[in-house]
N, C-alpha and C positions, 0 to 999 in steps of 0.2 A: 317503654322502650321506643325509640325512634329511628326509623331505617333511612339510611341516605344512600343516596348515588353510591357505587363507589365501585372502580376499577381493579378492584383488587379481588382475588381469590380467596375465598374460608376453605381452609386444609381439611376443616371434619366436614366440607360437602365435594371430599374430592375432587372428578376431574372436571371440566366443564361439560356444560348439558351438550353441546353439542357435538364432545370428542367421545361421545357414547352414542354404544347400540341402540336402536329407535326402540326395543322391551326395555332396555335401563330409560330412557329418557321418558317413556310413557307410563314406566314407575314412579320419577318423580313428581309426575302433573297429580299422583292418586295417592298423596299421603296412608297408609297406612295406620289400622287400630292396634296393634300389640303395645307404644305405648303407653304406659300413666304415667298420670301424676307433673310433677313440673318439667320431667324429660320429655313426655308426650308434650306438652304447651311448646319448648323449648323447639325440640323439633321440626314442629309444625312453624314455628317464628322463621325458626332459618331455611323451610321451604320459603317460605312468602320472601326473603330477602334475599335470596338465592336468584329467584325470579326477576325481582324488581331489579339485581346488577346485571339479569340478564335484558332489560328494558320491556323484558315480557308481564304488563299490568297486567292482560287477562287470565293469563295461569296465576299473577299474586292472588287476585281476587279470587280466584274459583279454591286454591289452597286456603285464606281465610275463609271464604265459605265453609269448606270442606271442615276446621277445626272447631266453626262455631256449632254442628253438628254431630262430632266426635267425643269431645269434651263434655261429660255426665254436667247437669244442669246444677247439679249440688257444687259442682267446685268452682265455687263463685271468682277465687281471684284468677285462677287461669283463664278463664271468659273473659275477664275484664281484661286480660293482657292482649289476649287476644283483639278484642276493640280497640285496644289502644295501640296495636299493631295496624291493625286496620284504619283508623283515622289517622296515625301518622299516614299510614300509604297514599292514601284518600288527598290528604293538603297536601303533601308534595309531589304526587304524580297525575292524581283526579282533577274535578272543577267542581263548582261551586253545586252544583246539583248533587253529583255523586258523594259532597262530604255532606252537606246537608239530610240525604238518604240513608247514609251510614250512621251520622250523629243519629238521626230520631229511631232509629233502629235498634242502637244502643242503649239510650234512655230507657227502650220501652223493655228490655232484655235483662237492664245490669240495673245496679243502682244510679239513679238518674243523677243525685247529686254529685255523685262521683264521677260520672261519667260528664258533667257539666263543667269540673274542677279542671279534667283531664284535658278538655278540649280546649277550654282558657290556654291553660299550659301549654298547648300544642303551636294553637296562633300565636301563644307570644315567641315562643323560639324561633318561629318560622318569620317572626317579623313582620304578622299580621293583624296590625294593631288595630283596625277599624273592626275585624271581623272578631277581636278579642274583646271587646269593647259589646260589640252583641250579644254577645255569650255569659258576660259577666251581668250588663243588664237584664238578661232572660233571668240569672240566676237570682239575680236579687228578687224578682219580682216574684219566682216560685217558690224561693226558699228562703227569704230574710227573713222568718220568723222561727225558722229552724236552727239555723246555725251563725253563729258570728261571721264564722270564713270568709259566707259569700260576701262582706263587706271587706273587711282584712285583705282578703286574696285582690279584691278589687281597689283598694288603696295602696297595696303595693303597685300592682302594675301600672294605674297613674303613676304613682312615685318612679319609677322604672322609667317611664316614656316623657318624662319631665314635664308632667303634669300636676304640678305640687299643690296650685290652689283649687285643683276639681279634687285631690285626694282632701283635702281639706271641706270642702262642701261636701262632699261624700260621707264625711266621719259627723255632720249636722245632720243629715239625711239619714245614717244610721241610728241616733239617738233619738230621732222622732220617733224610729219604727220598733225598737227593741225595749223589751223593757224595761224599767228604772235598775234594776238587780243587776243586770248584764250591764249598764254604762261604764262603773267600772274597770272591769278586763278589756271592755271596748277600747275606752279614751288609752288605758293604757299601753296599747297593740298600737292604736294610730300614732301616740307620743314617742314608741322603740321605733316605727315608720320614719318619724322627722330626723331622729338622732342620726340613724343610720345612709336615706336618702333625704333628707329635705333639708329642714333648720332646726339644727340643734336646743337655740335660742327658744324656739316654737315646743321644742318639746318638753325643756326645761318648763316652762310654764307650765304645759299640761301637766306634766307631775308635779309641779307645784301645788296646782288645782284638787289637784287626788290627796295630797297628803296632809295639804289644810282640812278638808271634808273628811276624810278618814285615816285618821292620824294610828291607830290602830291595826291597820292593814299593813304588817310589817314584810308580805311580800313585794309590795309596792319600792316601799323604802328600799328591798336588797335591788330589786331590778334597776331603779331609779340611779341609787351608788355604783354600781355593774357598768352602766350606762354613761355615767359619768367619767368615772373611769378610765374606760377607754377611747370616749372623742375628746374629751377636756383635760384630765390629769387629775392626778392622788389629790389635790388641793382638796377641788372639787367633791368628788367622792367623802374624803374626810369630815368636809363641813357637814353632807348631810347625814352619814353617819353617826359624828355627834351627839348632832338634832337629835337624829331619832333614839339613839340613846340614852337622850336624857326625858325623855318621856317616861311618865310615870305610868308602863305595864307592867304584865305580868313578869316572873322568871323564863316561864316558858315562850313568853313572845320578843320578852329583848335577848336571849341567846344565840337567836341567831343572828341578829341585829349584829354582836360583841365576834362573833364569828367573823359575822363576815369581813367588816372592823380590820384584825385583828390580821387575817388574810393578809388587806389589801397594803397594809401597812409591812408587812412581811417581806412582800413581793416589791412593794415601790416605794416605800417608807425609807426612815433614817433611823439610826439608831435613838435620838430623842425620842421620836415618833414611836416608835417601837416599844418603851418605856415607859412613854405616857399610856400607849391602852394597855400594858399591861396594867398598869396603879389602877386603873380606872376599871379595868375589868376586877381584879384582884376586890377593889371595893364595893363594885356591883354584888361578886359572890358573896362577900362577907354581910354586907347589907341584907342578903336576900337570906342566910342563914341565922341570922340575928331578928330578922323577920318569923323566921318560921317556929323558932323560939320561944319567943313571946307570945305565938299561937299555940303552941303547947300549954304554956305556961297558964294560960287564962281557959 
């Protein structure tokens, strides 16, 4: 969640702190334990936002303090909202120290990857693209062995800040570090990147690249036609549907293949079109029980 400025009043925090008795106003600075669960998180949120419409950072802070001490240690996502209450407050009201103290504080408290993820996300809403850019290289360096994302998450937001041939070096730099199994969903994550931000043309290749190598991998194929699809047109989609259809797999892997087919022609198709994957399905099954047949039979 992220708190901004805002001049407006929240009806469930009543009246302003200031048009109350100085006992109601010295109740709101001391959140209260009765309490759980996502209403106690929740609550404690719209103390800290309460404060910050009031320009009062050091009651937000002392109320974030206050929840990160309230909040039983087992209930890991209300902590994390917390922090992530907290670091939003931190970049849009703090400095560079104070978000810096709050980030490693967090790391050392919550799940660090997560909390690495969150803070990317943070700078980039905020429009802080140099300091988002630190954050994603800390992550790569602690955690590219662990997870794809930190590469993914970081070739989008090049892709984002029109940075298209560092996401492009970035996706060489991921395949040095991961291993040969994971290239794959990798190449495939950075090719849905181009179609969506970058060059379509670019990613047409890369799933080129995939389906020549692993002709097999028929989720490739439905995301590839998915993809197509919708920046290119049914032409498109159709051709590689086809393809992939006329591949000599199983029952169980060209189904969804004829599925998905069959869909897209439904939806954007013509009535020939329509007709044709019927016959062509219709003789997929019939082939495929005439197959199973003759397996009987022998």
């Amino acid at each position: 969640m992220k708190f901004k400025r805002s001049t407006s009043r929240n009806p469930r925090l009543g009246a302003r702190n200031d048009d109350l008795p100085a006992e109601k106003q010295e109740s709101l600075s001391r959140p209260r334990r009765p309490f759980k669960g996502p209403t106690r998180q929740l609550t404690l949120s719209r103390y800290i936002s309460f404060f910050l419409e009031k320009n009062d950072l050091t009651k937000a802070r002392a109320t974030a303090e206050r929840a990160l001490t309230v909040i039983n240690y087992r209930e890991e996502a209300e902590i994390f909202n917390i922090w992530t209450a907290y670091l939003n407050m931190e970049v849009a009201y703090g400095d560079e120290a104070t978000t810096k103290e709050v980030f490693q504080r967090a790391c050392g408290n919550a799940d660090s990857l997560k909390v690495h993820k969150q803070m990317a996300a943070i700078y980039s809403e905020a429009d802080k693209v140099e300091e988002a850019d630190e954050i994603f290289e800390a992550m790569i360096k602690k955690f590219r062995a662990d997870s794809d994302d930190v590469w993914t998450l970081y070739g989008e937001h090049l892709m984002s800040t029109d940075r298209a041939e560092k996401a492009r070096d970035l996706m060489k730099r991921a395949l040095t570090s991961v291993p040969k199994q994971r290239h794959v969903p990798l190449i495939s994550r950075f090719a849905q990147m181009e179609f969506r931000k970058g060059d379509f043309e670019r990613g047409r290749t890369l799933f080129e690249s995939l389906v020549t190598a692993y002709p097999k991998k028929t989720d490739v194929w439905i995301v590839y036609a998915d993809l197509c699809l919708k920046h290119i047109g049914i032409e498109a989609a159709r051709q590689i549907l086809e393809r992939a259809c006329a591949l000599p797999l199983s029952m169980h892997k060209l189904r969804p293949l004829f599925r998905k087919w069959m869909e897209a022609e439904q939806r954007y198709g013509d009535e020939k079109s329509r007709l044709l994957i019927r016959e062509k399905a219709e003789k997929f099954l019939q082939s495929s029980l005439d197959d199973m047949e003759e397996v009987e039979q022998d």
